[in-house]
N, C-alpha and C positions, 0 to 999 in steps of 0.2 A: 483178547483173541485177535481183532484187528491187527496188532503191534506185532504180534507171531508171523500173522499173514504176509506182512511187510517186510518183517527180516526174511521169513523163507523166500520171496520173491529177491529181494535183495542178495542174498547168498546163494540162491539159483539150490534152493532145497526142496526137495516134496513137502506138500504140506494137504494132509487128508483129513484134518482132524476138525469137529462138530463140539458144542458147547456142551454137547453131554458127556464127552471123551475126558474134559478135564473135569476132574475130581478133587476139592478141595479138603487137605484133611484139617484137623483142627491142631495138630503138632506136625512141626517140620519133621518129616522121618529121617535126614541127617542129622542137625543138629538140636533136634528135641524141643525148638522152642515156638510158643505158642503165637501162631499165625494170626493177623489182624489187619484187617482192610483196610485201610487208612483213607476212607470216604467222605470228601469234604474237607480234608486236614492242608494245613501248606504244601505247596510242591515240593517235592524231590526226595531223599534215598530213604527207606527206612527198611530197618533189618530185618524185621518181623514182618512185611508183606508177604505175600502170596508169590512166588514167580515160576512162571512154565520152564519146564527145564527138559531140553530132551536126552534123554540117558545116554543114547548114543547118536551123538551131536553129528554126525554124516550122513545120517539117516534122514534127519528132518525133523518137521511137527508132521508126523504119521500113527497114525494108530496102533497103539501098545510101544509107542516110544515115547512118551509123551510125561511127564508126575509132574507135580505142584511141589515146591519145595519153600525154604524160605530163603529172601532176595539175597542175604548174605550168605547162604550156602550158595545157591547160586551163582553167585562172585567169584567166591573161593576155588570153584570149581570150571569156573569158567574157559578156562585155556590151558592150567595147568595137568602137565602130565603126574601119570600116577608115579613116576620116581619124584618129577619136584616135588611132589606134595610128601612124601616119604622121608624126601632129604629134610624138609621142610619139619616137620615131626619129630625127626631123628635129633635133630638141633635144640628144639624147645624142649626135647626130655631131659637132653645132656645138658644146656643151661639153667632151664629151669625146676629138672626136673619131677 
């Protein structure tokens, strides 16, 4: 929650949101897979954390903008527009399909 606090300040975002605003679920509702705290484990990235994500990222961490997702959904969606992510789709069907 700190770390949210910090980016919204830093990116000059509202940020209204209280520890009972974030709701952790137990499956990423993007990408379906099962979220884990990684408490105590070594530093750095793992896919299956927990990460705040705000849906509609000009808004802020505000209230009912706010969902838990996991870190690699998170990523994924991080900057890209909804045509790259499409283009991006459209590619791995046709190669891989």
């Amino acid at each position: 929650m700190n770390g949210a606090k910090q980016r919204a300040r830093k990116k000059e975002l509202s940020f209204n949101i209280d520890l009972d605003d974030i709701i952790i679920p137990e499956y990423c509702p993007v990408l379906d897979i099962k979220l884990i705290r990684h408490v105590g484990e070594r530093s750095g990235f793992f896919d299956d954390s927990p990460s705040l994500d705000r849906i509609n990222p000009s808004l802020g961490y505000v209230k009912g903008n706010v969902r838990v997702i996991s870190a690699r959904a998170n990523l994924l969606k991080n900057n890209a527009t909804i045509d790259e992510l499409q283009k991006v789709l459209d590619d791995l069907i046709k190669c891989c399909g």
